[in-house]
C-alpha distance (Angstrom), angle and dihedral (degrees) to the residues before:
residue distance angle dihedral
X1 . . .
X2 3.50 . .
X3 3.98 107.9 .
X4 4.09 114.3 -141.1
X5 3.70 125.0 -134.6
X6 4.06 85.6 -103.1
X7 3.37 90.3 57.4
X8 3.77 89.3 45.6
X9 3.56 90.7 59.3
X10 3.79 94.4 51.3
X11 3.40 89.7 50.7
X12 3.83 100.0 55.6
X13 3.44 83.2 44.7
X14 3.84 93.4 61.6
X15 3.45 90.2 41.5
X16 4.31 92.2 48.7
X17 4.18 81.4 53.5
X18 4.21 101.3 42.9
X19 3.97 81.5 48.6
X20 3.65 93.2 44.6
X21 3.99 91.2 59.1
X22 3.94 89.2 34.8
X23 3.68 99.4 -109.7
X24 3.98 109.4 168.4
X25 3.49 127.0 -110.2
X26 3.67 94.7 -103.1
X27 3.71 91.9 58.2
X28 3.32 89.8 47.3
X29 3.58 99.2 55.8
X30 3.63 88.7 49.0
X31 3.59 95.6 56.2
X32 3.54 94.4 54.4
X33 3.64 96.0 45.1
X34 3.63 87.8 52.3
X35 4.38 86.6 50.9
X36 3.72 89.2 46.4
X37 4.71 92.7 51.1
X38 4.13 75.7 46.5
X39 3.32 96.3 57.3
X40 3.56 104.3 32.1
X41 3.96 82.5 47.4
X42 4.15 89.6 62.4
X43 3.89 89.2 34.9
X44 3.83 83.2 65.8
X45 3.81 97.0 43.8
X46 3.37 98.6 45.9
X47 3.92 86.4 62.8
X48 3.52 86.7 60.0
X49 4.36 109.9 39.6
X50 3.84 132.2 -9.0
X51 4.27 107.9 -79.4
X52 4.04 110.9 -102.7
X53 3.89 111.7 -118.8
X54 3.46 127.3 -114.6
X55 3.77 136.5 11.7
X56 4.32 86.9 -19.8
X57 3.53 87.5 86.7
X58 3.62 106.3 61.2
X59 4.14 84.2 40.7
X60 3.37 90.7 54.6
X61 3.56 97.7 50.0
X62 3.94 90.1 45.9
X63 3.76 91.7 60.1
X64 3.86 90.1 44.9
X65 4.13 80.5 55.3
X66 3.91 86.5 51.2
X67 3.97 107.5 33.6
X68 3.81 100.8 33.0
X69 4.11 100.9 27.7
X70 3.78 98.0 33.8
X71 4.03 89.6 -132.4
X72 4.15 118.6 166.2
X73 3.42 121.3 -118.9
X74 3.85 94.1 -106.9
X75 3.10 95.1 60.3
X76 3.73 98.9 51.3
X77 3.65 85.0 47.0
């Protein structure tokens, strides 16, 4: 997935906040791989139907982590 210079922005955003509040680097990097499966996920679906406003989104994609990719709650958490 090739990431656009929006989505560069929002990530050295998230990375200016995680090292504000002295997250590590590994913690970081998971964060932003976790933004980057987001956004690829609604890449994908907006392909296929118009994206639902509000909060439905990130449900949506949470039960796609769940149903489809079989992840535990903690780690969605």
């Amino acid at each position: 997935m090739s990431i656009s210079r929006k989505d560069k922005k929002l990530f050295d955003e998230v990375r200016d906040m995680l090292q504000l509040h002295h997250y590590s680097i590994h913690t970081e990097r998971t964060y932003c791989d976790w933004i980057k499966r987001y956004i690829q996920y609604y890449t994908m679906a907006c392909l296929e139907e118009e994206l639902i406003n509000g909060n439905t989104e990130i449900e949506a994609f949470l039960t796609h982590l769940a149903v489809d990719k079989g992840l535990s709650l903690p780690t969605q958490n």
